[in-house]
C-alpha positions as CSV (number, residue, x, y, z in Angstrom):
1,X,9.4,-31.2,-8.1
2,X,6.7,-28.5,-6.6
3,X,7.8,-24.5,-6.8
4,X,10.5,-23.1,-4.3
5,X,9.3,-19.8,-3.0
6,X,11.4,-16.8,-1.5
7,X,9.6,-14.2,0.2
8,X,11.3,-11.2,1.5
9,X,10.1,-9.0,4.1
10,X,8.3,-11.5,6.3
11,X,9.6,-10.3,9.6
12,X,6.4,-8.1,8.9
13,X,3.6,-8.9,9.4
14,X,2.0,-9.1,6.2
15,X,4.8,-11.2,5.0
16,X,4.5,-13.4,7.5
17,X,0.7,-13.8,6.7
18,X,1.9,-14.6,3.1
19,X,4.6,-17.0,4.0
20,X,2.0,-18.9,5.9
21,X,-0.7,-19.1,3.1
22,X,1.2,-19.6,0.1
23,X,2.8,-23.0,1.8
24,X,-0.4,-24.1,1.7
25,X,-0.6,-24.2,-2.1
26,X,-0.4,-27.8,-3.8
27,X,1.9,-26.7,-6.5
28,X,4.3,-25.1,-3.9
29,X,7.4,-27.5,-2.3
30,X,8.9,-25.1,0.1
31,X,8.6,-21.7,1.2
32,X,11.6,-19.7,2.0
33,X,11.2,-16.4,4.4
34,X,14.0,-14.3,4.5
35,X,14.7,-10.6,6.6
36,X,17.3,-9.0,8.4
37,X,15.2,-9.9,11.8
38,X,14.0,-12.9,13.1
39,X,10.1,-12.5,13.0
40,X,8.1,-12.5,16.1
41,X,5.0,-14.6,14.6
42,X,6.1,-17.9,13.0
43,X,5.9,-18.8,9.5
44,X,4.6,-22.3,9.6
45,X,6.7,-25.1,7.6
46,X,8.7,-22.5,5.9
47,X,12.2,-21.8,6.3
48,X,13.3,-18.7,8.2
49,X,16.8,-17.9,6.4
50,X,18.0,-14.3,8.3
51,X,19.8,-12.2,5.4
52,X,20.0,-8.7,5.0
53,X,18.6,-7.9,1.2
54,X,20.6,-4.9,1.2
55,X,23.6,-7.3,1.3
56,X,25.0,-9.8,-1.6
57,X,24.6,-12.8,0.4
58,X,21.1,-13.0,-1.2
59,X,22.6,-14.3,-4.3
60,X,23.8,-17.2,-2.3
61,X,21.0,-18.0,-0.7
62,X,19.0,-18.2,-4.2
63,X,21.7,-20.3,-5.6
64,X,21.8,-22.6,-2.9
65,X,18.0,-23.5,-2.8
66,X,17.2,-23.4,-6.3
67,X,14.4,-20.6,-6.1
68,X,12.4,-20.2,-9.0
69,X,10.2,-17.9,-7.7
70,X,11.0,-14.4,-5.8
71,X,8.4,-12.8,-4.2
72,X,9.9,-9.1,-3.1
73,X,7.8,-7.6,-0.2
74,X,10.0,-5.8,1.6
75,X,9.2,-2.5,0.1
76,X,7.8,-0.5,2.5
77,X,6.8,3.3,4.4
78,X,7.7,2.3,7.6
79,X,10.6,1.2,9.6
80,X,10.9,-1.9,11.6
81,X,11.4,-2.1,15.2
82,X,14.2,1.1,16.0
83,X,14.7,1.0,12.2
84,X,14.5,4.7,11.1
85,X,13.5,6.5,7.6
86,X,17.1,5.8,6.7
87,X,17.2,2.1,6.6
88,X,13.8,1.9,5.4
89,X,15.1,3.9,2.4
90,X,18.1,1.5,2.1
91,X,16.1,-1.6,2.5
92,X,13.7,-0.5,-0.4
93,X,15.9,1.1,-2.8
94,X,19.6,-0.7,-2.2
95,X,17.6,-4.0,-1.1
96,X,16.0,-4.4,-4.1
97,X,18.9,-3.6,-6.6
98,X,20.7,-6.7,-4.5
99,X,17.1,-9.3,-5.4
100,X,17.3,-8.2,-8.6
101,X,21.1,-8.9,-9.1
102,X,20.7,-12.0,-6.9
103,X,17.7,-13.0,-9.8
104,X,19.7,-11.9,-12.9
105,X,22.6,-14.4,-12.2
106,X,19.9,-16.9,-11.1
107,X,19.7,-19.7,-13.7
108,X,16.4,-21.4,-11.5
109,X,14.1,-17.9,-11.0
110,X,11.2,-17.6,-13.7
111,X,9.1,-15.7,-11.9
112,X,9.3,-12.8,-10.0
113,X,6.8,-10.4,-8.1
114,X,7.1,-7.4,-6.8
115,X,5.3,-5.5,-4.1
116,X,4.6,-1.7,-5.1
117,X,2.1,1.3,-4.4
118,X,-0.3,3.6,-6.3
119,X,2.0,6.3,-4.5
120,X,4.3,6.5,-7.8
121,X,1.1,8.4,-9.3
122,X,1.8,11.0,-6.7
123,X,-0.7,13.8,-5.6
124,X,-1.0,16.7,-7.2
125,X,-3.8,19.7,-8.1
126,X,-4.4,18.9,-12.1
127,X,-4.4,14.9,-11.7
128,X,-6.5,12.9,-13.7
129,X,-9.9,12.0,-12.1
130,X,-8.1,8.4,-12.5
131,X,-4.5,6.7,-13.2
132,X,-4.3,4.0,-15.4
133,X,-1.7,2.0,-15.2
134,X,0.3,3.9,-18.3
135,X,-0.7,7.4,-17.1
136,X,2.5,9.4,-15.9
137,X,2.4,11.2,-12.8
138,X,2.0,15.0,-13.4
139,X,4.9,15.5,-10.9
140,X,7.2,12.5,-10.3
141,X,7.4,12.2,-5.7
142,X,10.1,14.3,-4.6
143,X,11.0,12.2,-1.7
144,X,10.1,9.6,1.0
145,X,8.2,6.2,0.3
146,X,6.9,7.9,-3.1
147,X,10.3,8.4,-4.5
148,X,11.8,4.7,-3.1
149,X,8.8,3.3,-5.1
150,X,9.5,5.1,-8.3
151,X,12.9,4.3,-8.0
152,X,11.8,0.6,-7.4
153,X,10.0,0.4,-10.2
154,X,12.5,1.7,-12.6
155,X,15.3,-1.1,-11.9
156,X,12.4,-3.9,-12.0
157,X,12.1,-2.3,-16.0
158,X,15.8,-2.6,-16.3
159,X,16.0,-6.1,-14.8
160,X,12.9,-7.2,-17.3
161,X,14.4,-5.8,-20.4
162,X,17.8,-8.0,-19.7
163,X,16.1,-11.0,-18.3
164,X,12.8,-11.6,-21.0
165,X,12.6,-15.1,-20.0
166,X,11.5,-13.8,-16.1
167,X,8.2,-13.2,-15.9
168,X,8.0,-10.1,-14.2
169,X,4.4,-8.8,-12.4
170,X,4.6,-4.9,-10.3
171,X,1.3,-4.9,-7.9
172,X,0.7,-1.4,-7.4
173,X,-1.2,-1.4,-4.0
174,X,-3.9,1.1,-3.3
175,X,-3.5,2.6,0.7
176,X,-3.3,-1.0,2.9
177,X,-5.7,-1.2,5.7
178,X,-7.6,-3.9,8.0
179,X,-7.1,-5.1,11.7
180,X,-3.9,-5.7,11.5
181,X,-2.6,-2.5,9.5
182,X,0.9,-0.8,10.0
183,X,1.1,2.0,7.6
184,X,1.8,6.2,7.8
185,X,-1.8,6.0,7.0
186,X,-3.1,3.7,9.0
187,X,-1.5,5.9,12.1
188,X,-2.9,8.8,10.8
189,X,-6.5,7.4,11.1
190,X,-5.9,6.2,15.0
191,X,-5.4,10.0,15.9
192,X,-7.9,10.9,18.8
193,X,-8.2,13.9,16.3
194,X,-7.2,14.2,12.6
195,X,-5.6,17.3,10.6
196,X,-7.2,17.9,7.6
197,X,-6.4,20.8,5.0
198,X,-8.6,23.6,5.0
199,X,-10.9,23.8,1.8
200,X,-9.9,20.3,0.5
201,X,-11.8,16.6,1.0
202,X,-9.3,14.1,-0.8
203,X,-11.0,11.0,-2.4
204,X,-9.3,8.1,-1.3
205,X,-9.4,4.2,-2.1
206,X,-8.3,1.4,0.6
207,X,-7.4,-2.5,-0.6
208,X,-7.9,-4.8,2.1
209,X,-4.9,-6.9,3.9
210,X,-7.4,-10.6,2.9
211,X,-7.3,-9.3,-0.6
212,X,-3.4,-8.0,-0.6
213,X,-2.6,-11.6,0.3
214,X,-4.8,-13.6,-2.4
215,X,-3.5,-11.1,-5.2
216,X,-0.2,-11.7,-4.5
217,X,-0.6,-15.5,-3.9
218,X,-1.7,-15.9,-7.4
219,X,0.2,-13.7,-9.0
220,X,3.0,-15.6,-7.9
221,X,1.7,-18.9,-9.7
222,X,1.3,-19.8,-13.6
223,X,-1.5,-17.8,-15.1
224,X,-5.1,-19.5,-15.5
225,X,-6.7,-19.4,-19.4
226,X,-7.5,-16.3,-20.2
227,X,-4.9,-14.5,-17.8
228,X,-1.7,-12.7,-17.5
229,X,0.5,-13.1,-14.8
230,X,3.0,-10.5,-16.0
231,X,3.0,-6.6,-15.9
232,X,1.7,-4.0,-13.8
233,X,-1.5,-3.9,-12.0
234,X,-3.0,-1.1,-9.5
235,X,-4.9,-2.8,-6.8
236,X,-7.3,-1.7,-5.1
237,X,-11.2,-2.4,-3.9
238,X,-14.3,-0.6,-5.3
239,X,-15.0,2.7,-4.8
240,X,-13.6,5.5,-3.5
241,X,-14.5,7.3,0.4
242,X,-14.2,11.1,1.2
243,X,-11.5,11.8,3.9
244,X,-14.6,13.4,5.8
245,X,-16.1,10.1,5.3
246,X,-13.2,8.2,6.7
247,X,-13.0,10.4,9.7
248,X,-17.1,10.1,10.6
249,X,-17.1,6.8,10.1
250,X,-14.3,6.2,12.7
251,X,-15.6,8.7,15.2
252,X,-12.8,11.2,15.1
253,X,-13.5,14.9,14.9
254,X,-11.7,16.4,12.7
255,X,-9.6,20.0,12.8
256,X,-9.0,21.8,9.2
257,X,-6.1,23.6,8.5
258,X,-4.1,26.0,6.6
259,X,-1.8,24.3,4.5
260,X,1.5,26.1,5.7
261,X,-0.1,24.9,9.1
262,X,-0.8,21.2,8.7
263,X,2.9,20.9,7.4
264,X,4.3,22.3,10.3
265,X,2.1,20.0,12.4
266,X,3.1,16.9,10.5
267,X,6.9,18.0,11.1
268,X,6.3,18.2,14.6
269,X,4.5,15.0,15.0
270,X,7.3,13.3,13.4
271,X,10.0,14.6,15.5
272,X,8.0,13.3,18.9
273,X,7.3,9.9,17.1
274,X,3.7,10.0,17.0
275,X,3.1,9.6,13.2
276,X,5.1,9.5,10.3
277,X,3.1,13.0,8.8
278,X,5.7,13.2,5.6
279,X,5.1,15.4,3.2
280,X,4.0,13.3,0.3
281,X,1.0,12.1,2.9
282,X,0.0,15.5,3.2
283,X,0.2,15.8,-0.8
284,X,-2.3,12.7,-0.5
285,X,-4.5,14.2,2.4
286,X,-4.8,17.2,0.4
287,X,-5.5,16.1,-3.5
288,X,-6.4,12.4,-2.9
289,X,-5.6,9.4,-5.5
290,X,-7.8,7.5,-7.2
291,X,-6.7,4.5,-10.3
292,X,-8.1,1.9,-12.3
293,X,-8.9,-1.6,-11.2
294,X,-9.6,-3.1,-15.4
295,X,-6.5,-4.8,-15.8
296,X,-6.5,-6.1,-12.3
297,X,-9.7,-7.7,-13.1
298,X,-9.2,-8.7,-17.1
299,X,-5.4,-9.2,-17.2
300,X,-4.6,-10.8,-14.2
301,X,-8.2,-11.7,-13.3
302,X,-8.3,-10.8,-9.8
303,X,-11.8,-9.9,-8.2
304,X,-11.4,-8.4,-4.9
305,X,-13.3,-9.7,-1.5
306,X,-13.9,-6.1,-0.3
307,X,-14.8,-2.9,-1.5
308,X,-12.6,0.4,-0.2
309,X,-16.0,0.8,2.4
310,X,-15.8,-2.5,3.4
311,X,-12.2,-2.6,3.8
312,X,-12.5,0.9,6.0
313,X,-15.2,-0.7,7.9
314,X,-12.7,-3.4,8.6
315,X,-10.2,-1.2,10.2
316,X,-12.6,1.0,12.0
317,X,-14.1,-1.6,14.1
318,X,-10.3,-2.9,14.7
319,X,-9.6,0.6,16.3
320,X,-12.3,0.8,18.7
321,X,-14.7,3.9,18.8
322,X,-13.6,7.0,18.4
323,X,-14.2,10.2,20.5
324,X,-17.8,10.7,19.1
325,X,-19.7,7.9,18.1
326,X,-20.1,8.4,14.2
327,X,-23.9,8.1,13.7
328,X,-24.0,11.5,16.4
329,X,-21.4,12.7,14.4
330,X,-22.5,12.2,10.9
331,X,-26.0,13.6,12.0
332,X,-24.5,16.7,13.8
333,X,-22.4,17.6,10.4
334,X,-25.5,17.0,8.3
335,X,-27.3,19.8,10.5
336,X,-24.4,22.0,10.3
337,X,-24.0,21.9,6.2
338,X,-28.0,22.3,6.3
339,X,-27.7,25.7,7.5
340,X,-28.6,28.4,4.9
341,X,-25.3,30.4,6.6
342,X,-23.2,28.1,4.5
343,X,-25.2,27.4,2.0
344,X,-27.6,24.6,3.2
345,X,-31.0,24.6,3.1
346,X,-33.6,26.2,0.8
347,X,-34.2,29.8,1.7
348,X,-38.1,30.8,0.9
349,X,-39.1,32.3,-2.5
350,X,-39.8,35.5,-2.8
351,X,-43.1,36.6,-3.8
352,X,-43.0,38.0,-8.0
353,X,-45.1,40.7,-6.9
């Protein structure tokens, strides 16, 4: 008998990308895709089982398929459909306290993964230069996606301390971006122009949908020699871009902003719908986030495909240009920083005598 995967969350499409690839494996017999929608895209030979996570009816559907393996990706920033920030908050926090109840009582699950974010580091002024997996955030999130994570996180601990024979993996995703992104982010970015914070240029670090996908496809199998399959990993491609970087390289000019201003301009821009600007994206857009990939790439053995340029570059050339085209635009800000007005340049020497 082959492994019986559950995937949650695949009425996204990122799930349903997963769903699709992980049937694929030899070692897997059947794939189960469960969400509260039907999905547009289809899933391949997997089973489409609609359930509401946030309901106990999961339990049932674990029990009646045997599941040994749960992989829980329906933890997420952004509603689905004419979902609002509500249900999404629901769906993360509630939803996953019902999996992992479902998985307790589960005699069949031994493995179970979970889909998480760097954002329970936070953003703050006196952050490390890097998060490790073990460093603590210097303020925890107050609210929004940040806090569902945290709050994620902390019943998967409870869950692995009372099941010990569950091996229990947390992929702590970097920002998610390529062509087919859906993220706060990722709306941010397609902008015609982008609202930055006056006096700041966050570093920022990008993992790639390909390599999102392959992560959590082996993550959900036995471990190879040498690896660990269990525990928490940040994720995330080499190197780190500039948010001025981001915004030449997609074309879009960009206007900087008081503070006080940009959140007023984020509230505003969430009350007409045009992106969700919440404050713990400012918090990012204004201090940046940056972690270590060693354990991704020693404990769990994971080399990503693409670098955090590469993975940019990705989802520029998805969006199309932008208003300027970013070589013009990169030269025009080179001239601008070269003038000796703001500090550019090399002003002549001035003669001893």
């Amino acid at each position: 008998m082959g492994k019986v995967v559950l995937v949650t969350g695949v009425a996204r499409r990122l799930g349903g990308r997963f769903v699709r690839r992980i049937q694929r494996d030899p070692e897997v017999e059947r794939v189960l895709g469960v969400d509260a929608i039907t999905p547009e895209h289809h899933l391949g030979g997997a089973d489409f089982v609609r359930a509401d996570i946030r309901q106990p009816t999961i339990a049932r559907v674990l029990a009646e398929y045997s599941v040994d393996t749960v992989v829980h990706m329906d933890v997420t920033g952004t509603p689905l459909g004419s979902g609002s920030r509500a249900t999404v908050k629901e769906t993360n926090v509630i939803g996953t306290m019902q999996v992992l109840g479902a998985c307790q009582k589960s005699p069949t699950v031994k493995r179970l993964v979970v889909k998480s974010s760097t954002n329970v580091y936070g953003s703050a002024p006196r952050d490390p230069a890097v998060f490790t997996e073990t460093t603590p955030p210097k303020s925890l999130p107050s609210g929004g996606f940040a806090k569902d994570t945290v709050e994620v996180e902390g019943y998967v601990r409870g869950f692995a301390r009372r099941r010990p024979d569950v091996a229990v993996c947390v992929l702590r995703f970097a920002n998610i971006l390529g062509p087919g992104a859906d993220s706060p982010l990722a709306s941010y970015f397609a902008l015609p122009v982008l609202p930055t914070v006056f006096g700041y240029d966050p570093r920022l670090q990008f993992v790639h949908e390909d390599d999102v996908i392959e992560v959590l496809r082996i993550a959900s199998h036995e471990p190879r020699r040498g690896t660990l399959n269990s525990g928490t990993f940040n994720i995330a491609g080499d190197g780190v871009l500039l948010l001025s970087q981001c915004a030449r390289r997609l074309g879009r000019p960009t206007v900087p902003l008081l503070l006080p201003v940009v959140t007023w301009a984020g509230s505003a821009m969430r009350t007409v719908g045009m992106t969700d600007f919440s404050p713990e994206q400012i918090r990012l857009l204004t201090h940046g986030r940056v972690v270590s990939t060693v354990q991704m790439r020693e404990t769990l053995g994971y080399e990503p495909k693409f670098t955090t340029a590469e993975t940019f570059a990705a989802f520029a050339r998805s969006r199309g240009p932008g208003l300027l085209p970013p070589e013009a635009l990169a030269a025009a800000v080179d001239r601008i920083a070269a003038l000796p007005a703001l500090g550019g340049g090399h002003p002549p020497t001035q003669s001893a005598n």
